[in-house]
C-alpha positions, 0 to 999 in steps of 0.5 A: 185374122180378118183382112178389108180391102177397099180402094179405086184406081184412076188413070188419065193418058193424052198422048200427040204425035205428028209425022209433019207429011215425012217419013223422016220426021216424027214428035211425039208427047204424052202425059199420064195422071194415075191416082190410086187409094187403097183402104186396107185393114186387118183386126185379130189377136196377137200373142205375146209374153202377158197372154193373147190380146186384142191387135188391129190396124188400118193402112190409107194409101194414096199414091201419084204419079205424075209424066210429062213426056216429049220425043223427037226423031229425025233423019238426015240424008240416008247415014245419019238418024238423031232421037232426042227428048225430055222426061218429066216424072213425078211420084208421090207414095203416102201411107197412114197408119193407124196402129194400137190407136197410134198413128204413123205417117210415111211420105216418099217423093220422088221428082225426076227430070230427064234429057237424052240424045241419040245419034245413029250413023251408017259408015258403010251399008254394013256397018254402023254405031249408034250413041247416046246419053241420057241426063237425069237430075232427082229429087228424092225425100223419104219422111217417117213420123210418128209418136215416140211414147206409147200406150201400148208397146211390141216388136211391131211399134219397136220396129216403127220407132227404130224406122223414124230414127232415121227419118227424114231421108234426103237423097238428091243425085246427077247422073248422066248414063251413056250408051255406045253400040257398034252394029255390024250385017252380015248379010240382009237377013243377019246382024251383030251388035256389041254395047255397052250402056250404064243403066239405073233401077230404082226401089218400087213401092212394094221395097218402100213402104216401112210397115209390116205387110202383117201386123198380126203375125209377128213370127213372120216379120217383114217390111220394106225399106224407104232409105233404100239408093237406086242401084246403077249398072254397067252392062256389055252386052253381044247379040244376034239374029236371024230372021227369015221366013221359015226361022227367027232366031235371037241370042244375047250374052251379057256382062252385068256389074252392078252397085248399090244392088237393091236385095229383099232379103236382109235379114236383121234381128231386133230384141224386145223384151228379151226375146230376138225377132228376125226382120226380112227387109230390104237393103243395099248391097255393095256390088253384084257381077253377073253373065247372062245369056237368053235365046228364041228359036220360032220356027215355022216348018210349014203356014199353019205350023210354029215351033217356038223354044226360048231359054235364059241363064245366069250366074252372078256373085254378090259381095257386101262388106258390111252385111255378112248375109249379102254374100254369095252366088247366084246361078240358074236356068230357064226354059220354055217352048210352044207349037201351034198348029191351026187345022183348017175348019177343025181347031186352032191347037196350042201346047205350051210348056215352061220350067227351071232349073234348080236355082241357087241364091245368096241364101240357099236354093229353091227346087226346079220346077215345070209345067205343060198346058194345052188350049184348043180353040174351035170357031163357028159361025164364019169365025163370028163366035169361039169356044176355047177350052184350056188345061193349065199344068198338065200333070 
């Protein structure tokens, strides 16, 4: 197979921010124009039930995305603080394809207007809470087309006609996320805070798009989804940190419940011409609950040296009544740490490492895995020139 890949990429960003002579007030505002084109196509033969045969296909894709951007802070007294702002995001993912002298369009849009509000009040010089809420109304329209009769017919052309039986896609929604947090020091240098915040993903561009990332190899089949529903959470979550001269230290805990989770790996089965393909797609399941917990130590026993350690866990269950391969649980565990030592008019050193654990998911598990580098960076000159050398994964 031979693959040609030819595009550009643009991006335009105006931002304004003005502090009004006062250290309570600031406006900020910015908007952001990116376009990409990306030209991509691929040529070789695909095997089927009558013998090879010549295959080929070529994908346009022209992608938008438009912000509007404004926010506001400001302070009244030394107890109360408000934030506020509007958001304005427009995207626009279009795909043509040009497949067995067929040619299929897909079209998403995607328009979101935003509002939000936050207050943040002191009670005491100890404790305090901080509210808020952001509005958002979306426009979402997903639009599949192409021929129903062809020439020519596989897996690949079954799998674009089952996609545009369900085009076109319209999914407008209102919502309204709120937050709440209670923050407590307990001294000057310490402080908790507990939470609670609703919070939305929406699917990206690589879960969207409907076409097979290869349309040669048909044993190795996979597509995204365009249909797919954002999916909400409502997160708890309990934190706290240290921080002094010699040592900062940060831990958080949470408690994450989620539908509509988006999932990568629903595994679908179409039939052609008697023989069954398996699809890995992408798909909404019912309701996801997980715990979570991620930590950093940076410690700095003396000013040239810095040991930094950080880690992170979870355990979640997933559960689907519709899609059997939607259930189950999730576990795992990572880890990591680095020390720097700068050595005055020798070398600046730095060991780094990371890794995880073994990891469990919905449909198996995946080997732990880890690495160590080193970087040594010498300075010349008056610090006017360096050289660094560096080894990625050690052993």
């Amino acid at each position: 197979m031979k693959e040609n890949d030819d595009g550009y990429h643009i991006d335009h960003v105006f931002s304004y921010e003005n502090k009004y002579d006062s250290q309570e007030q600031l406006l900020k505002a910015y908007a952001s124009f990116a376009r990409e084109i990306d030209d991509v196509s691929e040529t070789g033969i695909m095997e089927n039930q009558y013998g090879p045969e010549d295959s080929g296909s070529s994908t346009l894709e022209n992608n938008t995305n438009v912000t509007l951007a404004v926010d506001y802070e400001d302070e009244y007294g030394e107890k109360l603080g408000i934030e506020t702002g509007l958001k304005f995001t427009i995207r626009d993912f279009g795909e043509n394809l040009n497949y067995l002298e067929d040619k299929y369009e897909n079209d998403y849009q995607e328009d979101i207007y935003a509002a939000y509000l936050v207050t943040k009040y002191d009670l005491t010089d100890r404790f305090g809470f901080k509210l808020g809420a952001r509005f958002e109304q979306v426009e979402t329209k997903a639009n599949l087309s192409g021929p129903t009769t062809h020439d020519s017919t596989n897996i690949i052309t079954k799998i674009f006609d089952l996609a545009i039986s369900e085009s076109p896609f319209n999914n407008p929604y209102t919502k309204v996320y709120p937050s709440a947090f209670l923050l407590y020091k307990l001294t000057e240098r310490q402080s908790m805070q507990f939470g609670y915040s609703k919070k939305v993903n929406r699917p990206n561009r690589r879960t969207l798009s409907p076409f097979p990332n290869n349309t040669q190899d048909i044993s190795r089949l996979r597509n995204g989804n365009p249909y797919l529903r954002p999916e909400y959470s409502d997160v708890m979550e309990l934190s706290f940190s240290s921080n002094s001269r010699k040592l900062n230290l940060n831990m958080s805990s949470s408690y994450k419940n989620t539908n509509d989770v988006i999932m990568w790996w629903d595994r679908d089965y179409v039939t052609f011409d008697t023989t069954t393909y398996e699809i890995l797609t992408a798909g909404n399941a019912e309701n996801s609950k997980s715990i979570n917990f991620n930590g950093n130590i940076m410690y700095r026993p003396m000013p040239l040296a810095s040991i930094m350690v950080w880690g992170y866990s979870w355990n979640s269950t997933i559960s689907d009544q519709g899609e059997a391969d939607f259930n189950g649980n999730s576990r795992g565990m990572g880890f990591g740490g680095r020390l720097t030592l700068n050595i005055p008019t020798i070398a600046r050193i730095e060991l780094s490492g990371n890794g995880r654990g073994k990891m469990k998911i919905t449909t198996g598990s995946i080997p732990s895995n880890y690495r160590v580098n080193l970087g040594i960076q010498k300075s010349f000159l008056k610090n006017r020139l360096s050289v660094t050398f560096k080894v990625n994964d050690l052993f």
